[in-house]
C-alpha positions, 0 to 999 in steps of 0.5 A: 079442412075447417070452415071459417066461423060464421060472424054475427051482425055485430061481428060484421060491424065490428071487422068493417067499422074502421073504414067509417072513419077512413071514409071520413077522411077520403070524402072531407079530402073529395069534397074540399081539396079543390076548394081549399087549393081555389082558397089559395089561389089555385086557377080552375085549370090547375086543379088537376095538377094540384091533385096529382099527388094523391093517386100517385100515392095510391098507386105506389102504396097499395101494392106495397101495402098488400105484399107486406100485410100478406106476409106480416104476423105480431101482436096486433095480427096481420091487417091490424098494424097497417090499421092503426099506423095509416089512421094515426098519420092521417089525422095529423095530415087532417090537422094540418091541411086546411091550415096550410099557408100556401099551394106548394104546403097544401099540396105536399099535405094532400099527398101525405094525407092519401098517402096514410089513408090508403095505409089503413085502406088497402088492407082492409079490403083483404081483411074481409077475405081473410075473416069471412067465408064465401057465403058471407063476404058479400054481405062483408062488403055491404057492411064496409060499403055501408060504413063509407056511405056513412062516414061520407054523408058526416063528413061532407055535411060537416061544414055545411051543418057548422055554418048552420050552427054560426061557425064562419063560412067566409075567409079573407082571400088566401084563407080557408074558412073556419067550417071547413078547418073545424070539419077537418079537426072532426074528421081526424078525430073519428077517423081513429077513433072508428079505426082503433074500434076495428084494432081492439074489438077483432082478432085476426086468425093465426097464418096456420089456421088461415091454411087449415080452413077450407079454402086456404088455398086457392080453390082454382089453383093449378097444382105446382104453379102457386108460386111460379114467378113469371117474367114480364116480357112487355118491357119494351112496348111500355118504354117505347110508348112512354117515348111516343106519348112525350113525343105527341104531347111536344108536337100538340104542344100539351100543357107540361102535366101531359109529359108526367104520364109518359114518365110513368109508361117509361118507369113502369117499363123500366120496373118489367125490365128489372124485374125480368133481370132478376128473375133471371139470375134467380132472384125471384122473392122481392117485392118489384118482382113478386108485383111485376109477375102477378100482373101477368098472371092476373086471372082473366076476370081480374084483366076485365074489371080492371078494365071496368075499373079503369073507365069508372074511376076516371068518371068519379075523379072528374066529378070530385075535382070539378063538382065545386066549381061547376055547381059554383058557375052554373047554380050559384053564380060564382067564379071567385073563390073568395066570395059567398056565392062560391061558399056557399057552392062549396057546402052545398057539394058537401050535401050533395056528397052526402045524399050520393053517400047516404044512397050507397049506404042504403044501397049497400043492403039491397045489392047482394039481393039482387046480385043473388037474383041476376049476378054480380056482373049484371048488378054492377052494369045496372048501376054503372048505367045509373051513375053515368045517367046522372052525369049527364042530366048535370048538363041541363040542370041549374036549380040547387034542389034539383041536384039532389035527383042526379046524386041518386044515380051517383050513389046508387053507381058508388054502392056498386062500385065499392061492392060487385068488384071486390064481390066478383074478385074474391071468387077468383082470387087465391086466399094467400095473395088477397093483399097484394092482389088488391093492391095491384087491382087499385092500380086500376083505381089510380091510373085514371085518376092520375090521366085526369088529373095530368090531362084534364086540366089542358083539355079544359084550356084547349076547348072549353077554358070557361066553361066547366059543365063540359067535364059533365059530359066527359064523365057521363061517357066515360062511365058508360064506357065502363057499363058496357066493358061489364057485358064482358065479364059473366059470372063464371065458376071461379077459374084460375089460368095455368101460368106461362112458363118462365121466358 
């Protein structure tokens, strides 16, 4: 068995320099989806509805992504054709967005625009497996986690500096101002170029030298159960709670989002009760079947960062969607879209974005130190404990510049966030299902992001309907929660469960 090479510096940059540019485009969509929707005439408790289109795509996307890339070979390799295409629709949909006419057309947008990103990111995440050995894929993660604070601080301060520069920050009513559009048409650009540099300047290894390197198997990989296909078994309890769950929004008379998550319960049971029908008569190579079994036999590590994951995510879609409108209110006075002080909020959520970024590009280069010292585990627990710090000090403060203090916290919790995971996964993932397993772990990613997005806009009419500081302290607890689900997980030699028997 044969050791993958060692990469250079500059070959590090080069397998990660793409997600520069996919991070341009996922931060120009955090920073100013909501303030596009809001110029549009989008009310602030319908925000979340309005994004609900973006973590739906994810969640069906990366799955299907990371099966297909798991098993694709031609002349562009095996991540590299998802590279290209996913970065080529997501600079039209850059185009377009901040020159959509009205809700419905902006919305759509944002779905094709998440959609394509996660196109191009989902594999990117295995092509760091796929490239680097053990010893150096933490340092492979720091570099892309440096590559997304970087491309997040151009492009939430892309706006900001073209208002500097006398490019218009004011629109009529119904109309998105000419800094944001322009910051649009910039991102687009980057985003392929940055991703096409990764395309040319890599070569992917051939599925065959994949195999021969030394840990081309699974390194804790049971004999003769690689490939077991296992039916789920828990298909009813989902359809049955996605029946509760209609049944509790209708008697508290919940605002119609509510009913979009039990849909999704009783579709996923329905996609278990396919899957185990097929497995059944023996069908057992296609993609619903293949996604269904791997998510019950997801390695015990796996189950509790998904956890972990689960609570962490919940608390960034609540600061991406509300951020604007809460600095809006509370710093600068304003409540109405059209108006300079609501403006000039947005831009300066674009700046305090890139100081959070900035932090985690920073940040990125010293974690795999301290994890060297104290763990992973620890190190991820730490900064989620920072992150939600600074969610709560956004309760009591209302000067502009004092704002910058907590986005410390927040980018030292996101360099963890998009680091310690894929650092503590890859330990205990088997090398020749990274793709799908990846895929599958976003779906931790989106299913909170999907809950806020259903639901937070009728908490905020139910309880605090003018008063959006309160989603503060929602995303305070809620990533505290997730730094406490982290003091179940160890860092452990890398184990993998013998699968259960078919049922």
């Amino acid at each position: 068995m044969n050791k993958r090479p060692h990469q250079t510096n500059f070959g590090l940059w080069n397998i990660s320099f793409g997600f520069f540019g996919i991070q341009i485009g996922f931060a120009l969509q955090n920073a100013n989806a909501s303030r596009i929707f809001q110029s549009l005439g989008t009310p602030l408790d319908d925000l979340g509805l309005m994004w609900i289109a973006a973590p739906l795509t994810g969640l069906l996307v990366q799955p299907i992504i990371g099966y297909y890339s798991d098993r694709t070979w031609g002349p562009l390799g095996r991540r590299r054709p998802y590279f290209l295409a996913g970065a080529i629709l997501s600079t039209l949909a850059l185009f377009f967005m901040p020159n959509a006419p009205v809700i419905w057309a902006a919305a759509i947008t944002l779905w094709l625009l998440d959609g394509s990103l996660n196109i191009s990111m989902e594999p990117f995440r295995a092509f760091v497996g796929d490239m680097l050995g053990k010893d150096q894929r933490p340092a492979g993660y720091a570099f892309q986690t440096g590559f997304i604070g970087a491309g997040a601080v151009v492009a939430s301060l892309a706006p900001y500096l073209l208002e500097r520069i006398g490019v218009a920050n004011v629109a009529a009513p119904g109309a998105v101002p000419d800094t944001v559009r322009y910051g649009f048409y910039l991102g687009g650009i980057l985003l392929l170029a940055a991703v096409a540099w990764t395309v040319i300047s890599t070569r992917e290894y051939p599925p065959a030298t994949l195999a021969a390197f030394e840990d081309g198997g699974a390194p804790d990989q049971v004999p003769g159960t690689s490939d077991a296909i296992v039916a789920p078994r828990a298909w009813a309890w989902w359809i049955v709670g996605g029946g509760a769950a209609a049944a509790a929004a209708w008697a508290a008379n919940l605002s119609r989002e509510a009913y979009f998550v039990a849909v999704l319960l009783v579709v996923f049971g329905v996609g278990q009760l396919i899957a185990r029908r097929l497995v059944r008569a023996g069908r057992t190579d296609g993609l619903l079947v293949q996604i269904m079994s791997d998510l019950v036999t997801m390695p015990p590590t796996m189950r509790k960062l998904a956890l972990v994951q689960f609570f962490t995510w919940g608390a960034l879609i609540i600061m991406w969607i509300y951020m604007t409108p809460v600095v809006a209110q509370y710093v600068f006075g304003a409540t109405d879209p059209a108006s300079p002080g609501f403006n000039q909020a947005g831009n300066w959520v674009g700046v305090l974005f890139a100081i959070y970024s900035g932090v985690a590009t920073l940040a990125a280069f010293a974690l795999p130190a301290i994890a060297r010292r104290i763990g992973p585990a620890r190190t991820h627990l730490i900064c989620l404990l920072a992150g939600a710090a600074a969610y709560a000090s956004l309760l009591v403060i209302r000067d502009s510049q004092a704002l910058i203090v907590p986005m410390i916290g927040v980018g030292i919790a996101w360099a963890s966030i998009l680091t310690m995971p894929y650092v503590i996964l890859a330990g205990v993932l088997p090398p020749e299902k990274l793709g799908i397993y990846m895929g599958i772990f976003n779906f931790f990613i989106v299913l909170p992001q999907l809950l806020v997005s259903t639901i937070m806009g009728g908490v905020i009419r139910a309880f605090f309907p003018t008063e959006p500081i309160w989603t503060m302290l929602v995303a305070a607890t809620v990533m505290a929660i997730a730094a406490l689900a982290m003091l179940r997980i160890g860092d452990p030699e890398p184990t993998r469960p013998r699968r259960p028997a078919l049922a």
